[in-house]
N, C-alpha and C positions, 0 to 999 in steps of 0.2 A: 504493500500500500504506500503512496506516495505521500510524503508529509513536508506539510509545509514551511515556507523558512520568509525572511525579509526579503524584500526587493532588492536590495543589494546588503551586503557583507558588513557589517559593521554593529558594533556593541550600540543598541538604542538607546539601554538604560544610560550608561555612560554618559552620550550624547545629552540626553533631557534632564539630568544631573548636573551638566554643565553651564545649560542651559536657565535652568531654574538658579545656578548662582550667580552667574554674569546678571542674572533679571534683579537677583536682590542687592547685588553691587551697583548696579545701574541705579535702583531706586538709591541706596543708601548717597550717592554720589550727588544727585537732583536735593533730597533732602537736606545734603552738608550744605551745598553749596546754597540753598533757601535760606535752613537758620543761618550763615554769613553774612544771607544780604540782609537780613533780621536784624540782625545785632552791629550792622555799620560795619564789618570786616573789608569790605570792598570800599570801603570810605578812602578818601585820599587823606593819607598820616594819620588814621585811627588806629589801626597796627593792634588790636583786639583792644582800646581802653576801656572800650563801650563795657564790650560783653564782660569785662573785668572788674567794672563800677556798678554794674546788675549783679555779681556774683557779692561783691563786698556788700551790696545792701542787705541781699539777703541774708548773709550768714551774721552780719553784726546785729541784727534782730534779735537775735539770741544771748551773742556773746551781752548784748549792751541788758539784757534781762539779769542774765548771771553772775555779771561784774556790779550791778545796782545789789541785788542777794549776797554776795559775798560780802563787801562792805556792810550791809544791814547784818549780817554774823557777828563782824567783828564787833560792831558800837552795842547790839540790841541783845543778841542773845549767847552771841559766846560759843558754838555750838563747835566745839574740836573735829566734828567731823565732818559736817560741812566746809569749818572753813580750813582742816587739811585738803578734803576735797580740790574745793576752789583752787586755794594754792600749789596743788600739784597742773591743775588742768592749765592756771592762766601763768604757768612757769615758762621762762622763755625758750626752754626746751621743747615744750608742749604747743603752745600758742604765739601764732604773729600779731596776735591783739592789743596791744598796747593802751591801755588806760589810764588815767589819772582822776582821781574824784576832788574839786575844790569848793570851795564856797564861796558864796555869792560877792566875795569881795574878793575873788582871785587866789586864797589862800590853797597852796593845794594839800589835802589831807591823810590823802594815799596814792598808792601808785602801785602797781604792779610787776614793775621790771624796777624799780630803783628801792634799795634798802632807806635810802635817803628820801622821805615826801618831797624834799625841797627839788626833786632832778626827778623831772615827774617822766622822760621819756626813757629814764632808763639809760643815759649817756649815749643814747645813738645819734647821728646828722639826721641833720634837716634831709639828705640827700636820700637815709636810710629809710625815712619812712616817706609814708603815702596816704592818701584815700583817706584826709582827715574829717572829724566830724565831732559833733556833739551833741549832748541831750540834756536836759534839766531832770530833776526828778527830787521828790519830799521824803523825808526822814523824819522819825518823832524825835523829837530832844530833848528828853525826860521835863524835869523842869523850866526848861526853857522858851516848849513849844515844839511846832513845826521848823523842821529848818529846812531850806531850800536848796539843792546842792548841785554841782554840773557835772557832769560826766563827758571828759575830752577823751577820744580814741583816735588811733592811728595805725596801719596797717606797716607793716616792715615787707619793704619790696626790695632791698638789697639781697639777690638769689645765697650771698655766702652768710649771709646774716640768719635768713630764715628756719624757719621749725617748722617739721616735714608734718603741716598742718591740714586744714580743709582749702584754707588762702593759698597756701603754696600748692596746693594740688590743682587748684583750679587754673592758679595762673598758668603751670606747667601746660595744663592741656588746651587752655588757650591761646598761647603761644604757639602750638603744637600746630593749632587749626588755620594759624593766621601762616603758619611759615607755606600750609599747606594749599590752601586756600587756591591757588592758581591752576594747581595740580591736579585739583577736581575735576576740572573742564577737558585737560589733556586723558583724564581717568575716563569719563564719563563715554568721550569720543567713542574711546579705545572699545570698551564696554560694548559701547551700541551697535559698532561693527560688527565687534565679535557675534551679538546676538542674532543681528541677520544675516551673516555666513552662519551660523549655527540652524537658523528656522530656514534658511534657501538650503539647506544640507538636506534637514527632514524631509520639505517637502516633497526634495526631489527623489529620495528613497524610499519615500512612504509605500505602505501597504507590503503584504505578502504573497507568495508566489509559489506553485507548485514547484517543486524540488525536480521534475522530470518534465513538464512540459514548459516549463518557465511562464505559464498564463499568472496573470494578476486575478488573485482572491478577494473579491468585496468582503469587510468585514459587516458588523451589524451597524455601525454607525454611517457608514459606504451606501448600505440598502436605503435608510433612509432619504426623503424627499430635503432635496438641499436648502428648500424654503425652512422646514424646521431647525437645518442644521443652524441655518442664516440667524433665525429668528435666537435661538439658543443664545448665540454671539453677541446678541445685541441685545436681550436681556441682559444677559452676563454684565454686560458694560455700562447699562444705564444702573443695575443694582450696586456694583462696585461704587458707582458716581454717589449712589444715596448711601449709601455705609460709610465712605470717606467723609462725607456730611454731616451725616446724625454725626457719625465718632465726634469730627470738630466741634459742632453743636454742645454736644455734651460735654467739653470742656473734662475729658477723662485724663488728661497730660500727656507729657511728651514721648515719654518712654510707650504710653498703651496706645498712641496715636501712629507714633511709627511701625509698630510693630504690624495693625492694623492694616498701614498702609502697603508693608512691604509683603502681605499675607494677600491681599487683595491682586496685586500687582502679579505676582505667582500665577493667582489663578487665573485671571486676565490672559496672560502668557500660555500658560494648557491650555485655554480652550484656544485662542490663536493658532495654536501649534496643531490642536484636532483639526480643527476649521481648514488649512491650508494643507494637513495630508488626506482630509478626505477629497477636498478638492483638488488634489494629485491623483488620486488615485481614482476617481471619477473619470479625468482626462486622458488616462495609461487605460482605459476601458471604454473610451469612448461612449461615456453614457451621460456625458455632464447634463446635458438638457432632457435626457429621456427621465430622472430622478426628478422632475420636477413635477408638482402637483396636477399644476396646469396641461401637462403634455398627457399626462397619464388619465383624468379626464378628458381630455381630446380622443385617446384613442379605446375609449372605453364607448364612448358616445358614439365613435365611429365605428366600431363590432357590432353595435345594435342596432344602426339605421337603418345598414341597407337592405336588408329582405325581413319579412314575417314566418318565416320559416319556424321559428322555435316559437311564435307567440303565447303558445299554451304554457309551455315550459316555465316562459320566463315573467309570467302572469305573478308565479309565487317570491320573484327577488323585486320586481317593481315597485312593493311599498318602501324597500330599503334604499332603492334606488331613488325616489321621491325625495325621502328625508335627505339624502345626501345632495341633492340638488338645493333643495330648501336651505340646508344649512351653508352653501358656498353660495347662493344669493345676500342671502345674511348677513354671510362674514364678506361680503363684497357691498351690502349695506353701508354696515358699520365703514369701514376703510371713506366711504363715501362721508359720512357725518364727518369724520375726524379729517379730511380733507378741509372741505366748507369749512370747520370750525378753524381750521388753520388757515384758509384762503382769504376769508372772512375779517380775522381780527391781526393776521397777519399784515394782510395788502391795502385793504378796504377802510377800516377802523382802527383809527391810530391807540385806543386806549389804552391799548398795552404795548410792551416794547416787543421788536421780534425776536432778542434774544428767549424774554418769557413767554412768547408764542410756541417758539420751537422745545422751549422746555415740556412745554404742558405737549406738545404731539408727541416727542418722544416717552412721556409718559403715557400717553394715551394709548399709544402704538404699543408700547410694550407691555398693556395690561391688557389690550385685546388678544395677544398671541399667550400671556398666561392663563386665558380662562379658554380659550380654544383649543390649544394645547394640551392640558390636562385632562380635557372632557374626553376628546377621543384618546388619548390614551387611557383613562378608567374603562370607555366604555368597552375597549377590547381587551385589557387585563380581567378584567371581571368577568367576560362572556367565556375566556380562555380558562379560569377559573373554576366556573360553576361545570363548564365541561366534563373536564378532570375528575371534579368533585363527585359528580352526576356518575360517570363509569364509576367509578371506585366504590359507592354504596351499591349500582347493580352487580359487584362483584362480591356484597360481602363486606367489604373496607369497610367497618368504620371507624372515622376518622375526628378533625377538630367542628367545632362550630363553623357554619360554612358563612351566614349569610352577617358574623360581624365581621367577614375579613372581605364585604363587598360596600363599595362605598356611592355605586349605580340603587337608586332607590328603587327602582321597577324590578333591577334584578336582583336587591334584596331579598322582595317579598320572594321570588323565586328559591334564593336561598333559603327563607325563614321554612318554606314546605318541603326540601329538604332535611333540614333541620331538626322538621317534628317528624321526620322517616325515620332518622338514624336515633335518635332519641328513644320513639317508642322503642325500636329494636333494640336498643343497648339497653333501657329499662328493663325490658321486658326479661333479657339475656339475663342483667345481675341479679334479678327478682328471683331468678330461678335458682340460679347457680346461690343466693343468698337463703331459701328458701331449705335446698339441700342439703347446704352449710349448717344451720339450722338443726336441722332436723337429727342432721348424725350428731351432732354435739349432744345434745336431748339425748338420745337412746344413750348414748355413749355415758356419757356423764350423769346422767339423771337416773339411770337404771342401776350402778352403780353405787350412787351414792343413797339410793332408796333400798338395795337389797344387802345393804351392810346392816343398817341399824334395825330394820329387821328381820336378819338371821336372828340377829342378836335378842332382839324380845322374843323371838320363837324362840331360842332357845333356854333363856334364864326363865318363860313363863314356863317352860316344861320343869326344868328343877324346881320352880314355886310348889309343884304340883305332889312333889314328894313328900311323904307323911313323916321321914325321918331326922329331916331339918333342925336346924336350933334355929333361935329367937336373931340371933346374931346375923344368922347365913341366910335369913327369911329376909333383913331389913337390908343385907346387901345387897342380895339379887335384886331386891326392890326396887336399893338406888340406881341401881345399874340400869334397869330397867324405865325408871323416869329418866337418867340420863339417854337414854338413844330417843327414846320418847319426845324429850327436847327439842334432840336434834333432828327428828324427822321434821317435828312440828317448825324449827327453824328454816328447812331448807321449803320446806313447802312452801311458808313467807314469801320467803326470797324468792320461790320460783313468779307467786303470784306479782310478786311488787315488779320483778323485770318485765311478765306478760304486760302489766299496765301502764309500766314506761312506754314499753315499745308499740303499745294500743293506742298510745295516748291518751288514757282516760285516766289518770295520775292526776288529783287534783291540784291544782297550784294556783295561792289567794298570794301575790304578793304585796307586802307594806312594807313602810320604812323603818327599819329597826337596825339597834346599834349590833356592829359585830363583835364590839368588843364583851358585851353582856352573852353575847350567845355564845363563844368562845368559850368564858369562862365558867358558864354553867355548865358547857358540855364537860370542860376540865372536873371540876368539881362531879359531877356526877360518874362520870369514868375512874373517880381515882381511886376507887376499892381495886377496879381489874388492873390500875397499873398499879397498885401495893401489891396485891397476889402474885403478881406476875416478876415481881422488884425491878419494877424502874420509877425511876422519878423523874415527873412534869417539872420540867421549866421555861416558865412563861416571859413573855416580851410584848407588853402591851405598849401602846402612845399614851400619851398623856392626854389627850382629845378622843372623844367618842367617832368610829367610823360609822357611818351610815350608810347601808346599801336597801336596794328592794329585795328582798327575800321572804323564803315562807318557810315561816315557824318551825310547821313539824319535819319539811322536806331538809330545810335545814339541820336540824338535829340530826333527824337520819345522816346525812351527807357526813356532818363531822363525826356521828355515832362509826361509820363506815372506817374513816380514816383512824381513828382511836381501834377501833377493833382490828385491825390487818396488825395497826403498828405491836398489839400485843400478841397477835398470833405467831408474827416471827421477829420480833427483837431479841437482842442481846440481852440477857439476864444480868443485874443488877446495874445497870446504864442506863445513863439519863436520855429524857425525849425531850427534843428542843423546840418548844412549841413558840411563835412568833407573829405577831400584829403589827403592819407596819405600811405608810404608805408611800405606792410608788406611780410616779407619771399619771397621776390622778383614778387611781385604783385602789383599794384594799385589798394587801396579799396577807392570806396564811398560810403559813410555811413550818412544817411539819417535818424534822431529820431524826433517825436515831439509826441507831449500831443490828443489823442483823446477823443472823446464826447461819441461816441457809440460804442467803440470797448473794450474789457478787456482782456481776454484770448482768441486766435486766434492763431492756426498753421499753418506755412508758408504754406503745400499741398492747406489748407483749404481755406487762402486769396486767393492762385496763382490760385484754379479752376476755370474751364471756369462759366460766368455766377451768382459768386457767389456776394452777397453785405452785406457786414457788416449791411447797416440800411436795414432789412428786411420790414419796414413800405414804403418804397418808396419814404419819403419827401429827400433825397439826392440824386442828380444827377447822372447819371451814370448808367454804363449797366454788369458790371463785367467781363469785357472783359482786360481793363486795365494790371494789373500786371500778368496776363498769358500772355500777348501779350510781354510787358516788356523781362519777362521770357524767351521767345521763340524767340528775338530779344538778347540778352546778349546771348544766348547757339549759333547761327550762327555766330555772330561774333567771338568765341573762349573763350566768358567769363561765368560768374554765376552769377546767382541771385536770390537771399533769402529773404523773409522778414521775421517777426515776429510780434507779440501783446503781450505786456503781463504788468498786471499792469497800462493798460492803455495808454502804451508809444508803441509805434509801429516804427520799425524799419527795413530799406532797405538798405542790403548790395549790391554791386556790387561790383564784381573784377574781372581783365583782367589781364596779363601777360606784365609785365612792358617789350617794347624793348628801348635795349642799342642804 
């Protein structure tokens, strides 16, 4: 089998990898040289001072906050670590800031680079510093009042003088920019060459080609009509234009603007890049004008003029044919309106400018090709969809929901009766196969656990029966006998409370009642079986009462359930950590202690009907419990989880805390 390769020989990826960096070097080079002409770079003998006295305002914002703070240490509060602070930061190792604080009569107070107030610059030249300035600002002066004080700074621009600070970093790289500045232009050239020998490279290699007969292969974007390719392109360019906009709009800063822009600019460049190899490879196939809308209606029109031969036939595609006439009058409409409107207010009526004429067509233009666009292509993803869909349930498949993943509202509803096919059939399948499930757990389990306790009263009421007995061996067989008694009587319960969960006829009155009282009654009424059993409750209540909706007795039961498992297999004489506590606007109770015969255990696996941790039988119980639990928290409006792991087993509960 012949397989295919590129039109000519050469690494693509490499190629459009290159491509894509010269694109972001291009933009980066357009934006240097922008912020330059910004900031006065290109000014005659500004040599960066601009962008260097925008750089000193801003940072001495701060320093002039911190240096006013550091003085107010020294005179007010004394504070050693602040004003070591300070003094390490505005040390002239640290900082080109140079300050002096005097008083409204010149005198000066402090200073920061001179041990001496009286040498407020710190002994440096007039030459050394720069970028002078000042500020007033109020001090309290204990008994004196208000005192009024001035704050003079100066920047040290002598490069051997300075402190490898924020100042001298900035300076550096504006220096950096100005030296560079010329070099932009020469970069930029260079750049854009390179880009179109790069994209005239692509185009002319575009597409691929059987390996054995050397024919050029349309790819899927190839098949398409050149008008959507066109239109694609010129979306693409008008949305870039409004993304670069809103971005500036939004005032989101320099660094998210650039980034923005040179992200935009990229993709600008791909689809440029598709654009010009589909239109290569259109031309190597000689199909460029046969790919066009207009020609493909022409000779569609032209198959069915000339004779009536098939008219019966083609009686049944006619309405679809109709629609697709209607809708290229239409969209030949529209194009009409949005002409006039631009003929109109462009040529005729001066009220707007023709720059904002052509903006508003090019808007207009390119929101008629987004809603034309998407339409047919929904309406034949969708139809290609329901298809598929359609075979796959006459086969059996069934599959996902069909008609949320169809966004055509007519052939929704197509999917919705779908939908209610595969449904009944999968209902109908689990019902069964649930039914069966069922049923063998029942025999299995329930016959079982019915024909243990009583073997067991058939047989201790046959020993009752014997005239030989003492008093003693009469009141044990007895006990014995009201205990299995119990326990049929117990599992029968249980069997009836799961039939009327799962009937739904399980009453449930819910009010609003505190959980921390129900908790704690249940504690308290459970604590004879955890002394029997030697563990001990330890509780973890809030200081505030939790209130949820719940019902009383389904309640008790629920926590009765979780108390009972927890004594059926914990660890003897360990404690159970029982806890009230609220989280993300819910009441959790949470339920850990130490088991005997349980390690690793998955919540599904506890919560099954019928299931018991001690497979030998020696622990009480029918494994109806924590499904029961379960299925009592989900009616009342809560949840409930357990786990094993490690040994430690643990039971969440949570309800929806009301205010």
């Amino acid at each position: 089998m012949a397989k295919n390769k590129f039109y000519s020989d050469y690494d693509r990826s490499t190629v459009i990898t290159i491509l894509i960096c010269m694109t972001v070097i291009a933009v980066g080079c357009v934006l240097g040289i922008a912020y330059l002409f910004q900031y006065g770079f290109y000014n005659s003998g500004d040599n960066g001072s601009t962008a260097k006295s925008i750089a000193v305002q801003q940072y001495t914002l701060d320093d002039i906050e911190q240096a006013r703070d550091y003085y107010s240490c020294l005179i007010e509060t004394n504070d050693e670590y602040r004003i070591n602070y300070y003094k390490t930061n505005f040390s002239p190792s640290q900082t080109n800031f140079v300050f002096s604080i005097t008083d409204i009569g010149g005198k000066t107070l402090f200073s920061n680079y001179a041990s001496d107030p009286a040498v407020p610059e710190g002994g440096y030249k007039d030459e050394d510093l720069g970028y002078s300035g000042s500020s007033d600002f109020f001090l309290s002066g204990g008994e004196s009042g208000i005192a009024t004080l001035r704050l003079k700074y100066s920047i040290v621009v002598n490069s051997e003088l300075q402190a490898r600070d924020k100042y001298q970093q900035a300076f550096q790289w504006i220096e950096l920019a100005d030296s560079l500045k010329y070099f932009l232009f020469l970069a930029l050239a260079v750049v854009v060459a390179a880009i179109i020998v790069l994209l005239v490279f692509i185009t002319i290699n575009a597409g691929t080609c059987n390996s054995e007969t050397g024919e050029v292969i349309p790819g899927f974007v190839d098949r398409m009509p050149i008008e959507l390719c066109a239109a694609f392109m010129l979306v693409t360019l008008v949305t870039a234009w409004i993304v670069i906009g809103l971005t500036s709009a939004a005032d989101t800063g320099m660094v998210v603007n650039n980034i923005i822009i040179v992200i935009v600019c990229v993709v600008i460049m791909l689809v440029l890049m598709a654009f010009l190899s589909t239109l290569s490879v259109r031309v190597k196939l000689g199909k460029l004008y046969k790919s066009m809308i207009a020609y493909r209606i022409y000779q569609h029109i032209k198959r069915r003029t000339p004779r009536d031969k098939r008219k019966a036939k083609a009686q049944g595609s006619s309405g679809v044919f109709r629609k697709l006439i209607f809708g290229i009058v239409l969209y030949i409409l529209s194009e009409a309106v949005i002409l006039s409107f631009t003929a109109y207010f462009g040529l005729i009526d001066n009220t707007f400018t023709p720059d904002s004429v052509f903006k508003v067509f090019l808007v207009l233009w390119a929101l008629t090709r987004l809603i034309i666009i998407p339409i047919f292509s929904m309406i034949a993803i969708n139809l290609h969809y329901v298809k598929e869909e359609g075979q796959k349930l006459a086969e059996g498949v069934l599959g996902d929901d069909i008609a949320s993943k169809l966004s055509i509202s007519s052939i929704r509803a197509h999917g919705r009766n779908l939908d209610l096919i595969r449904k009944e059939i999968n209902k109908a399948m689990e019902q069964e196969l649930k039914t069966e499930k069922l049923k063998t757990e029942l025999l299995t389990n329930v016959s079982h656990d019915i024909k243990t306790p009583l073997t067991s009263i058939s047989s201790f009421a046959e020993l009752l029966e014997r005239e030989d007995l003492t008093e003693a061996q009469r009141r044990e067989y007895a006990g014995v006998l009201k205990r299995h008694t119990q326990k049929l009587s117990d599992l029968v319960n249980e069997l009836i409370e799961a039939s009327q969960i799962t009937a739904g006829t399980w009453k449930i009155n819910l009010e609003k009642a505190s959980l921390n009282i129900a908790l704690t009654q249940a504690v308290e009424e459970f604590m004879y079986n955890f002394e029997q059993c030697g563990l001990l409750p330890r509780m973890s209540l809030p200081q505030k009462d939790l209130f949820v909706m719940c019902d009383g007795e389904s309640m008790w039961r629920l926590l009765s359930n979780i108390f009972s498992n927890v004594c059926k297999y914990a660890m003897h004489e360990t404690d159970v950590n029982i806890a009230l506590y609220e989280e993300s606007g819910k009441a959790v109770v949470k339920v850990t202690n130490l088991t005997e015969t349980m390690e690793d255990i998955d919540g599904d696996t506890l919560m099954g009907r019928f299931y018991r941790a001690d497979e030998s039988g020696h622990t009480e119980g029918h494994g109806l419990g924590l499904s029961i639990a379960k299925s009592l928290a989900e009616m009342q409006g809560g949840s409930f989880n357990v786990s094993c792991s490690g040994g430690v087993f643990t039971a969440v509960l949570e309800f929806d805390i009301i205010k």
